[in-house]
C-alpha positions in Angstrom: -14.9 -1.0 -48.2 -11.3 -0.1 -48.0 -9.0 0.5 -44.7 -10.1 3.9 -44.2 -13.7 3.2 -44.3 -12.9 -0.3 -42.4 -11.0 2.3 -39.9 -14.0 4.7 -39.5 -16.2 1.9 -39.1 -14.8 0.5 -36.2 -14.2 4.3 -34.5 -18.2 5.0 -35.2 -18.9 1.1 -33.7 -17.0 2.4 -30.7 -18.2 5.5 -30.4 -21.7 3.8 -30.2 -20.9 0.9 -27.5 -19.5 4.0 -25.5 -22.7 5.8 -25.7 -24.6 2.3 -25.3 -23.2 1.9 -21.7 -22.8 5.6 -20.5 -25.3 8.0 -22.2 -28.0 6.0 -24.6 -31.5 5.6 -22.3 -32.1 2.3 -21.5 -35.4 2.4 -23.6 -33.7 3.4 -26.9 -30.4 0.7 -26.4 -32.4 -2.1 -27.9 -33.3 0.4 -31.1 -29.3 1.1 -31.2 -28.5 -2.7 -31.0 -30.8 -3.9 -33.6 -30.0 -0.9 -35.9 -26.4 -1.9 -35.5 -26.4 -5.5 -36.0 -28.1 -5.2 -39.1 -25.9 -2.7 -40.7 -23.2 -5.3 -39.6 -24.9 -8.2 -41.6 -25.4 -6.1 -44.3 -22.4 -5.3 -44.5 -20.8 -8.5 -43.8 -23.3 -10.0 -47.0 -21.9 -7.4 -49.0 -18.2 -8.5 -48.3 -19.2 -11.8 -48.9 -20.7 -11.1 -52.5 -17.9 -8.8 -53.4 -15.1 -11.9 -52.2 -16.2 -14.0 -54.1 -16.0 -11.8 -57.3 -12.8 -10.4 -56.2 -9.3 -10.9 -57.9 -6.9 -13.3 -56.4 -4.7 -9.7 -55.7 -7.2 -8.5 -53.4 -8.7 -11.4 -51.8 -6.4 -11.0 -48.8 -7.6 -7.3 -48.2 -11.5 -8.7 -48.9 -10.8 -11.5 -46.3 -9.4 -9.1 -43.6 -12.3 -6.5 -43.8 -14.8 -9.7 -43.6 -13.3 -11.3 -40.7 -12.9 -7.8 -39.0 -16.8 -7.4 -39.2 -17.7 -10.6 -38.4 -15.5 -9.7 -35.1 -17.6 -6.6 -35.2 -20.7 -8.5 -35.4 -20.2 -10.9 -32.6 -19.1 -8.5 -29.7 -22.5 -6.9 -30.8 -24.6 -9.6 -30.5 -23.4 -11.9 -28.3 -25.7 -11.0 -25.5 -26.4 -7.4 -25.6 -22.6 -6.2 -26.4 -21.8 -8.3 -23.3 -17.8 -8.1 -24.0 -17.3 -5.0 -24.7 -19.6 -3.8 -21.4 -17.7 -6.0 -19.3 -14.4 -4.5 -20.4 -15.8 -0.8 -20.1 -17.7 -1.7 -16.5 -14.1 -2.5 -15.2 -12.6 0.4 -16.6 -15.4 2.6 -15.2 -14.9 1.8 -11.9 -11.2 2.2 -11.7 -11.6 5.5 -13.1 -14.4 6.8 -11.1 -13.6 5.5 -7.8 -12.6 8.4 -6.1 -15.8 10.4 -7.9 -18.2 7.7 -6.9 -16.6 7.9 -2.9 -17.1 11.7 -2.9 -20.8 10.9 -3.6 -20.6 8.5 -0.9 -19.2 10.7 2.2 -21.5 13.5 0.6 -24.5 11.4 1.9 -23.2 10.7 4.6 -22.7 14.2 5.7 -26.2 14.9 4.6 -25.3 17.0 2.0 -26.8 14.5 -0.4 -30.2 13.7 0.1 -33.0 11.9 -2.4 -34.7 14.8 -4.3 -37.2 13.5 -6.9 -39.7 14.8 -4.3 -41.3 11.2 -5.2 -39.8 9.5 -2.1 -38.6 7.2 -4.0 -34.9 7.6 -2.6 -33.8 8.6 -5.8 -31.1 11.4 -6.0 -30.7 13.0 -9.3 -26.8 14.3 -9.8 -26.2 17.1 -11.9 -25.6 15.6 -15.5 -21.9 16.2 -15.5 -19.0 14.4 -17.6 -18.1 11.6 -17.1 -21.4 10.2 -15.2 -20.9 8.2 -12.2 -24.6 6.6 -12.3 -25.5 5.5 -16.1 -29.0 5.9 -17.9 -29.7 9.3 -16.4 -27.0 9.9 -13.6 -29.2 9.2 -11.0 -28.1 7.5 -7.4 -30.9 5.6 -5.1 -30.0 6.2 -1.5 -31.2 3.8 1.6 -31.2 3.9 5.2 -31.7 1.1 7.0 -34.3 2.4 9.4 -34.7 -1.2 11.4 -31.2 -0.6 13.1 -31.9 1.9 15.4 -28.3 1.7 16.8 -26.6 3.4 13.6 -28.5 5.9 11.7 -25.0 6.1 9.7 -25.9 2.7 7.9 -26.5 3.9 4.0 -27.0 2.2 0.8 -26.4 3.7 -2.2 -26.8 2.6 -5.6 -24.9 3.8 -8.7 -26.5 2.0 -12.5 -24.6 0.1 -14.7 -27.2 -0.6 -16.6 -31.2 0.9 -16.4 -32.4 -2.5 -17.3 -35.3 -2.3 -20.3 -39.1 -3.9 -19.5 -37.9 -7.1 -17.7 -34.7 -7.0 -18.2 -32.4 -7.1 -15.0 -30.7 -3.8 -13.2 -27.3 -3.7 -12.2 -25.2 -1.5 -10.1 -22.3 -0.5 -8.9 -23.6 -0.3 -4.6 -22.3 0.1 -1.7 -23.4 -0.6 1.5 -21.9 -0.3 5.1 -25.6 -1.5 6.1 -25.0 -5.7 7.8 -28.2 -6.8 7.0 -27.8 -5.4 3.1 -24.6 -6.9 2.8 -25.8 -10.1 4.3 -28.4 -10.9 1.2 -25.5 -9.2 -1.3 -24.0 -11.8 0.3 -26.7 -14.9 -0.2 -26.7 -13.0 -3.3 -22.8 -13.8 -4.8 -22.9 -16.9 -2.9 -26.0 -17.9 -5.4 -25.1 -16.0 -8.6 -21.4 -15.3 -8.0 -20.7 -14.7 -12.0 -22.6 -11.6 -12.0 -22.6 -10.5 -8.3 -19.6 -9.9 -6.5 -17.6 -8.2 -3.9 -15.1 -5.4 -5.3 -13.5 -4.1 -2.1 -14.8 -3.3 1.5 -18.3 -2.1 1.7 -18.6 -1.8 -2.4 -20.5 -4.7 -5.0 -21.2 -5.2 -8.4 -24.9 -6.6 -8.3 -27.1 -7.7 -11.2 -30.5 -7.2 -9.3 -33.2 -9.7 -11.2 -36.9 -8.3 -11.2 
């Protein structure tokens, strides 16, 4: 493995963690992630074999592709491509801020409404580029039906991540609601590391099943 395979490597490893957190359904991500971290260990054995046969000429070039995919390897495995999600999560919502509040003031107004026919309050968003709700570009809408003094209290949930089986659900919400934000609240003050307040009215939550 030379530096333009090394280079495409990394491109089609990016190209995946991309579709990992925006596109991949959250059913197939644990295929993807197993069939990646294997082709990384295979690889990485490979590297190993063929450095210690190499020739002291290119031992530096052998020891530069192994260490890049043992890099490789780790941001995959540790926890679920946790480093690399964190880093695309924060870029995500800088970038689609200003999409993501449209949605908002479109509910608001009604014009937005939950449309699954399930009454489930989910809203399905037509699946446009970039998505502002990941594993499907749906939104699940709330009113808080208990405070009869504002019928203008919503909830609304964009996905960060689908969650798989038992695995937890996370979102990007917001809420103008006081008794929502009240258990967001009991919520960060409990788990703060992966539940927290980004600006008025909007939270990154990791909801646990």
């Amino acid at each position: 493995m030379r530096h333009k395979k090394l280079i495409l490597l990394i491109s089609i490893w990016i190209i995946i963690v991309l579709l990992d957190y925006y596109l991949l359904p959250y059913f197939i991500q644990p295929i993807i992630w197993i069939f990646t971290v294997i082709v990384l260990l295979v690889f990485i054995i490979k590297q190993i074999i063929k450095t210690s046969k190499e020739y002291p000429e290119d031992l530096k070039i052998r020891i530069v592709i192994l260490l890049t995919l043992g890099i490789l390897f780790t941001l995959t495995f540790y926890n679920f491509n946790k480093i690399p999600r964190k880093i695309i999560e924060k870029v995500d919502w800088m970038v689609l801020y200003n999409k993501r509040n449209k949605i908002v003031d479109d509910v608001k107004s009604g014009k937005l409404k939950p449309n699954t026919g399930l009454n489930n309050g989910i809203c399905k968003l037509p699946f446009n580029f970039p998505i502002v709700s990941n594993g499907g570009n749906d939104i699940w809408l709330f009113q808080n039906n208990n405070n009869n003094n504002n019928n203008n209290n919503k909830t609304i949930k964009f996905w960060i991540s689908r969650g798989f089986f038992d695995s937890p659900q996370s979102y990007f919400i917001y809420t103008n609601d006081p008794e929502t934000i009240n258990s967001i609240n009991r919520l960060i003050t409990k788990y703060p590391e992966n539940n927290y307040k980004i600006k008025e009215n909007w939270y990154r939550v990791l909801e646990m099943f």
